[in-house]
Residue, then its C-alpha position, 0 to 999 in steps of 0.5 A: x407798963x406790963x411786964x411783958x411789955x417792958x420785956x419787949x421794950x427792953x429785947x427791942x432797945x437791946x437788939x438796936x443797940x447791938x445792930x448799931x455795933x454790927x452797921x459800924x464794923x459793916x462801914x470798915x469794909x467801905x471801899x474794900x469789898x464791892x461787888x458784895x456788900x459791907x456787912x458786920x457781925x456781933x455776936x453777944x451772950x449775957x449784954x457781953x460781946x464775945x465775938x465780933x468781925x466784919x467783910x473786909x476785901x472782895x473774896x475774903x472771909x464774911x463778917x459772921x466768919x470772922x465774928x465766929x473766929x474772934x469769938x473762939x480766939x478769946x476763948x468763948x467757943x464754949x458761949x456760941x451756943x447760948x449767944x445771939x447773932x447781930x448780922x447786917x445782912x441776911x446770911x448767905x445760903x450758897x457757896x460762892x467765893x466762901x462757903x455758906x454762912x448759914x451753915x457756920x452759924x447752924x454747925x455752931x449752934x447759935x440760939x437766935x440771929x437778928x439780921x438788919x436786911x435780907x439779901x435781895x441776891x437771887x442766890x439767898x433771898x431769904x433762903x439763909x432764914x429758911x436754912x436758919x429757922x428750919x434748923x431750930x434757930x430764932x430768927x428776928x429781921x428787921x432791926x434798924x432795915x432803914x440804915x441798912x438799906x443806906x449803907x448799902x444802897x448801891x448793892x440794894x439799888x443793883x438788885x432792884x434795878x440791875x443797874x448800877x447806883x450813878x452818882x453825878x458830881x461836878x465843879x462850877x465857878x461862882x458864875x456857873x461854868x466848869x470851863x472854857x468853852x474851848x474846853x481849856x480845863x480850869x482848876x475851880x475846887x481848892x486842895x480839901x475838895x480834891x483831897x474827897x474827891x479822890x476819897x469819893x473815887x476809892x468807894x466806887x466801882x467806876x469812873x466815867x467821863x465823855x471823849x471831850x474830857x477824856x481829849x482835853x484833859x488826858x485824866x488819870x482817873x485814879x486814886x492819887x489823894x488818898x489812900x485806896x483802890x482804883x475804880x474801872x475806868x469808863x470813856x466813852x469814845x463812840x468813834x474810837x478816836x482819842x489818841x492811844x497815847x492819853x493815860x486812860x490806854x496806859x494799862x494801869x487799871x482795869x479800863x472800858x472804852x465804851x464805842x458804838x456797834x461798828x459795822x463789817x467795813x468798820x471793823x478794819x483794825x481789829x488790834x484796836x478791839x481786842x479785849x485786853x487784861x486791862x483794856x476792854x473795848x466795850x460797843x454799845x449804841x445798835x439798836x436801843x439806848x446806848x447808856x441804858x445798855x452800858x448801864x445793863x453791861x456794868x451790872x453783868x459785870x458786877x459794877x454797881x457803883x459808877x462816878x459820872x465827873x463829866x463833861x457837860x455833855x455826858x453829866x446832861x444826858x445822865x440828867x435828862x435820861x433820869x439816870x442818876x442817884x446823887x448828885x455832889x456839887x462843887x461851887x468855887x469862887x473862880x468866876x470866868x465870865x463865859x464857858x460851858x455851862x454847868x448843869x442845873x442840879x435835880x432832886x432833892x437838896x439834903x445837905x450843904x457843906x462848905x470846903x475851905x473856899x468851896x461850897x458843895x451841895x448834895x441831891x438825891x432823886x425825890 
C-alpha cells in the first residue's frame, strides 16, 4: 500500500470512527428535540476529543454550541483553531431559534469539519458548507450518510415528502383480531409490551386514532409507562360527535380534532370550533383526499412523526392509501375466536422480537 494511500486509509477510518461518537450524542437528543433533528458534535485535535455536546430540547442550544462550550470549560479555547469538527448534520446558515452555527465555527477558526448529512431544510441546504468552505474552512461530507439518514429519518422524510413519517402499529390476539366486534377493548399485549409502547409514544410527534377507538375506549393517549413528553393528540371525528366528556377534550395536552369541512347551516355551534390553546378543531375532507390533507396540515405544523394505534378502520385506510412507513405488530396468546380482524401487515419484514408472552414483528415499506 502506498503512503498516500495508507493516509487516506488512515483519515477515512479516523473520521468513522470519530462520527460514530457524533451519531451516539445525536441519539440522546431522541424524543427531546422534534421538529429539529437530533444531532451531535465532537470536536477533536491531535486523536484527542476536546470538546463535545449535542441538541438537547426544541429551542435549546445546537450541538456544535455546546461542543464549543465544552471545548473551553476544560480549558481548550486555545485548541479550536487546529481542531477538526465531527457534526452530524450540516451546520445551519439562518437565524431561527438560535443563531447560525456556521458562524460559530467560522469565528472560532476551526480547521476542517466532517459533516454525516446535509440538511434538506430549504433555510440551509448546503448553504452552511458554502459559508464554511468560503471562509477557508475544509470541508468533508458524507462520513457514515446511511446511519444518519437512519436516525433522522422522519425529519429527511418530512422534507422530501412534506409529509410526516407514519408508523402503524397495532396488537392482535394469536387468532387475529384486536377486539370484539362489538368493540368491547380486550387487553392482548403483556406489561413489557406496554411499557415500549409508552417509550415508542415519547418519540413521536403525534398519536392518532379513529372515532371508534376514541368512543370505545376513552384513551388518554399519553405517556404514562415512561418517562417523557406527550405527543399531540389527533382523533379523527369526522361528524364531531364523540362526547366532550371523553379524555381527549380534557385540555391536558395539545389536542386536534380532525372533522370534515362543515357547510354554513352546519356551523351552528361555533363554541365547538373554536381553536383553543390546547384544543384545535382541525376540518379537512372538501374537495381532496381528507388524510392526504391532514398529512399536509401536520407537515405545516411541523409534526413530522405520527403513531397511528387504530382502529381497524383508520390503520386499513393508512394501508391501502400507502400512507405509511413502519409497521410495529404485537401478536399475544389471547385467542378470542371472532372479532374485528387484524390488518394484514405490508412491506418488508426486518426483525422479530419476543416481549415475555407477546411477539412483535416490524415492516418497512420496500
Amino acid at each position: 500500500m502506498s503512503f498516500i494511500r495508507g493516509l487516506y486509509f488512515y483519515f477515512m477510518n479516523s473520521d468513522m470512527e470519530w462520527m460514530q461518537r457524533a451519531l451516539q450524542l445525536a441519539e440522546y437528543g431522541r424524543g427531546q428535540v422534534s421538529p429539529n433533528p437530533m444531532v451531535g458534535c465532537v470536536i477533536v485535535c491531535n486523536d484527542v476529543i476536546i470538546g463535545e455536546g449535542w441538541h438537547r430540547q426544541y429551542g435549546g442550544p445546537h450541538a456544535e454550541v455546546r461542543a464549543v462550550e465544552d471545548a473551553e470549560r476544560r480549558g481548550n479555547a486555545h485548541l479550536l483553531t487546529q481542531s477538526t469538527v465531527y457534526v452530524t448534520l450540516e451546520p445551519c446558515s439562518h437565524t431561527g431559534k438560535t443563531p447560525p452555527c456556521a458562524d460559530l465555527l467560522i469565528r472560532k477558526q476551526v480547521k476542517r469539519v466532517v459533516i454525516c448529512n446535509t440538511d434538506p431544510n430549504p433555510l440551509v441546504a448546503g448553504n452552511g458548507i458554502r459559508k464554511l468552505t468560503e471562509a477557508g474552512i475544509a470541508v468533508e461530507q458524507g462520513i457514515l450518510e446511511d446511519v444518519g439518514l437512519e436516525l433522522n429519518k422522519r425529519f429527511f422524510l418530512a422534507f422530501t415528502q412534506h409529509r410526516p413519517y407514519i408508523i402503524l402499529k397495532w396488537a392482535e390476539t394469536a387468532d387475529g383480531f384486536l377486539g370484539h366486534q362489538d368493540g368491547k377493548p380486550v387487553a392482548i399485549s403483556g406489561a413489557y409490551s406496554n411499557m415500549r409502547v409508552h417509550q415508542w409514544r415519547s418519540e413521536e410527534d403525534a398519536i392518532l386514532v379513529g372515532y371508534r377507538t376514541a368512543l370505545m375506549d376513552n384513551p388518554k393517549l399519553n405517556v404514562r409507562n415512561w418517562a417523557g413528553r406527550n405527543p399531540v393528540r389527533i382523533v379523527l371525528d369526522r361528524n364531531l360527535v364523540l362526547p366532550t366528556s371523553h379524555h381527549l377534550f380534557d385540555r391536558s395536552q395539545p389536542t386536534l380534532v380532525v372533522n370534515y369541512a362543515l357547510n354554513t347551516a352546519e356551523a351552528t355551534e361555533p363554541q365547538r370550533y373554536t381553536t383553543g390553546e390546547t384544543l384545535t378543531y382541525l376540518k379537512v375532507g372538501a374537495g381532496g383526499d381528507e388524510l392526504d390533507q391532514l398529512m399536509a396540515e401536520l407537515f405545516k405544523r411541523k409534526i413530522y412523526s405520527v403513531f397511528v394505534e387504530g382502529g381497524a378502520a383508520v390503520l386499513n385506510a393508512f394501508l391501502a392509501r400507502g400512507l405509511w412507513d413502519e409497521i410495529r405488530r404485537c401478536q399475544g396468546h389471547k385467542v378470542l375466536g371472532a372479532g374485528v380482524v387484524a390488518p394484514a401487515p405490508l412491506g418488508q419484514l426486518i426483525a422479530t422480537e419476543k416481549v415475555q408472552d407477546d411477539l412483535w414483528t416490524y415492516f418497512k415499506r420496500s
